[in-house]
LUMROBA-716467 format. One record per residue (C-alpha): z, y, x; residue number from 1; residue in three letters; chain. Coordinates in Angstrom, 3 decimals. Layout:
<pz: Z&py: Y&px: X&num: NUM&residuo: ALA&cadena: A>
...
END
This chain:
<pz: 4.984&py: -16.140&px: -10.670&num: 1&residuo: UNK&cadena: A>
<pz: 6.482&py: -17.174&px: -7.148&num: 2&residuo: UNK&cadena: A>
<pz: 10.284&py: -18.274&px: -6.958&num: 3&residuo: UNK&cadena: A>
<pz: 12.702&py: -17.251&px: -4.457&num: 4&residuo: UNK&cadena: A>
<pz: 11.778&py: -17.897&px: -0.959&num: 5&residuo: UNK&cadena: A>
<pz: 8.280&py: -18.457&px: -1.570&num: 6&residuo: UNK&cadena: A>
<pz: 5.332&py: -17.374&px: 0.754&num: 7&residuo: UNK&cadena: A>
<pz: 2.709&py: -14.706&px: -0.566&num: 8&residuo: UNK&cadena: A>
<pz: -0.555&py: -15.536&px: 0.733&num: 9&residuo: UNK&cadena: A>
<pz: -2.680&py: -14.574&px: -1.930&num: 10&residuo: UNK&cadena: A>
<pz: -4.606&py: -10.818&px: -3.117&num: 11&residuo: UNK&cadena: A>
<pz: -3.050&py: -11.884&px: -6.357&num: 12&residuo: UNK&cadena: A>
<pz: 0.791&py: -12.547&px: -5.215&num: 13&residuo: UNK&cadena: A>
<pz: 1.109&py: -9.211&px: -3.811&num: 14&residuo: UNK&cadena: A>
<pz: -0.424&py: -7.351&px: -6.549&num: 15&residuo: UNK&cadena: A>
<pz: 2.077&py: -9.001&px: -9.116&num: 16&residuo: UNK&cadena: A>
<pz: 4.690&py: -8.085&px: -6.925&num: 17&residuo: UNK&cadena: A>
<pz: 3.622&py: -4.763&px: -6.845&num: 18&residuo: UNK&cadena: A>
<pz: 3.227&py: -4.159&px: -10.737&num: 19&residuo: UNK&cadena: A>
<pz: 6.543&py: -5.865&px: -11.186&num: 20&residuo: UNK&cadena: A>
<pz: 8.499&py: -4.301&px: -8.634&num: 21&residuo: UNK&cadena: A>
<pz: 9.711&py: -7.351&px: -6.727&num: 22&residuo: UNK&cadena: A>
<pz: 11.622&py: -7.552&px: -3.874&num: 23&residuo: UNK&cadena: A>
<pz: 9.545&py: -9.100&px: -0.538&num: 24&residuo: UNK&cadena: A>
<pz: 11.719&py: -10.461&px: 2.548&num: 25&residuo: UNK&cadena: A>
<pz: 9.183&py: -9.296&px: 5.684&num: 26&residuo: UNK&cadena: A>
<pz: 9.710&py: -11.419&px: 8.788&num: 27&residuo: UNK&cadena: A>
<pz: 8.052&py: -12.187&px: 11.485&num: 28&residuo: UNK&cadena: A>
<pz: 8.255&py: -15.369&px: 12.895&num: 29&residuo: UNK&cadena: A>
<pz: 11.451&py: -16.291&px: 12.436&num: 30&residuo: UNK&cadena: A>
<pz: 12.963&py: -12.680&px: 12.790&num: 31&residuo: UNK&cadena: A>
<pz: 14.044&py: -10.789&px: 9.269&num: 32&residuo: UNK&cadena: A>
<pz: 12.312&py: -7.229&px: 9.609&num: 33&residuo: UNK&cadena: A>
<pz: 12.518&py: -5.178&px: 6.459&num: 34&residuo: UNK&cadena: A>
<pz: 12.954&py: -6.297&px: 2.591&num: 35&residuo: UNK&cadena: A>
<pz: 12.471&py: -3.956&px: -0.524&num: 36&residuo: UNK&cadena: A>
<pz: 9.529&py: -3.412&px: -2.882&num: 37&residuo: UNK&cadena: A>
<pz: 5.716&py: -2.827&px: -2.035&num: 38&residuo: UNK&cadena: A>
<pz: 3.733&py: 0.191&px: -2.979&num: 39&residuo: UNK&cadena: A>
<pz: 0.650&py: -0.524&px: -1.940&num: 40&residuo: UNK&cadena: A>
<pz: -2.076&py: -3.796&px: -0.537&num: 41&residuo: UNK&cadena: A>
<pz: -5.109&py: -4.294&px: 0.853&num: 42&residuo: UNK&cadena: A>
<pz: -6.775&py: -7.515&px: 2.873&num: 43&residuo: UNK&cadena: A>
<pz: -4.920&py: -6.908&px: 6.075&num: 44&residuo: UNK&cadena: A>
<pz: -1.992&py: -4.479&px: 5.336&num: 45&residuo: UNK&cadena: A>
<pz: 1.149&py: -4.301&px: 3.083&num: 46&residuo: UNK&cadena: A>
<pz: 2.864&py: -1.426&px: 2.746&num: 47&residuo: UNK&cadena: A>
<pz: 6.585&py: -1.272&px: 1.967&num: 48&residuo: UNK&cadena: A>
<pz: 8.387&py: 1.662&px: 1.291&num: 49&residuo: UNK&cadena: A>
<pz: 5.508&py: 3.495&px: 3.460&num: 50&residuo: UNK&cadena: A>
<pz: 5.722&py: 1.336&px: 6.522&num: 51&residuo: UNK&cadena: A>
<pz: 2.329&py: -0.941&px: 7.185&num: 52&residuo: UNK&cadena: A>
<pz: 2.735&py: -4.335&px: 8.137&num: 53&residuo: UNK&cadena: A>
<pz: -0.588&py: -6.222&px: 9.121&num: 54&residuo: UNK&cadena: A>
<pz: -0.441&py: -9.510&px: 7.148&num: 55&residuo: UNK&cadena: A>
<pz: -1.740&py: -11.580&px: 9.821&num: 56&residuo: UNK&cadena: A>
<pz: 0.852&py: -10.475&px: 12.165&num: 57&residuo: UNK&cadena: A>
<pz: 3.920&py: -10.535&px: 9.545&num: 58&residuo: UNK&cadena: A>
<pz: 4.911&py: -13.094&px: 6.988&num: 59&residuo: UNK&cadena: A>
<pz: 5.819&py: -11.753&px: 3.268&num: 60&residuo: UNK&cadena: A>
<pz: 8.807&py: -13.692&px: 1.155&num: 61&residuo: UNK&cadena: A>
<pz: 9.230&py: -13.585&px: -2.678&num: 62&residuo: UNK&cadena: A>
<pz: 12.929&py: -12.788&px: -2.983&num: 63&residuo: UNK&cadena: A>
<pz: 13.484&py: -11.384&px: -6.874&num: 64&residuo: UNK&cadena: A>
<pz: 16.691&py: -10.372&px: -7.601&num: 65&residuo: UNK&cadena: A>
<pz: 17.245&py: -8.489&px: -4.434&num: 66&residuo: UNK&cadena: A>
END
């Protein structure tokens, strides 16, 4: 769906990265803070390996085959 480096903005990006198990890159501003695979979404948090990140404060990268 997205290609490497892309943004996920949309319900439906995270929740095909979720059923495929791709990798997400989460930064904030321009800061790396944490990549692996997300387990779980809602409208204002991501979860990653059970650590919430609000996804107006953090910014969520497409990075498949990490």
């Amino acid at each position: 769906m997205l290609h490497q480096g892309e943004l996920l903005t949309l319900q439906r990006h995270f929740q095909y990265h979720i059923q495929n198990a791709v990798p997400v890159e989460v930064r904030r501003g321009s800061t790396h803070v944490d990549m692996g695979v997300l387990t779980a979404v809602d409208e204002s948090f991501a979860e990653l390996q059970g650590t919430l990140y609000n996804r107006k404060v953090f910014t969520f990268i497409s990075r498949p085959g990490y």
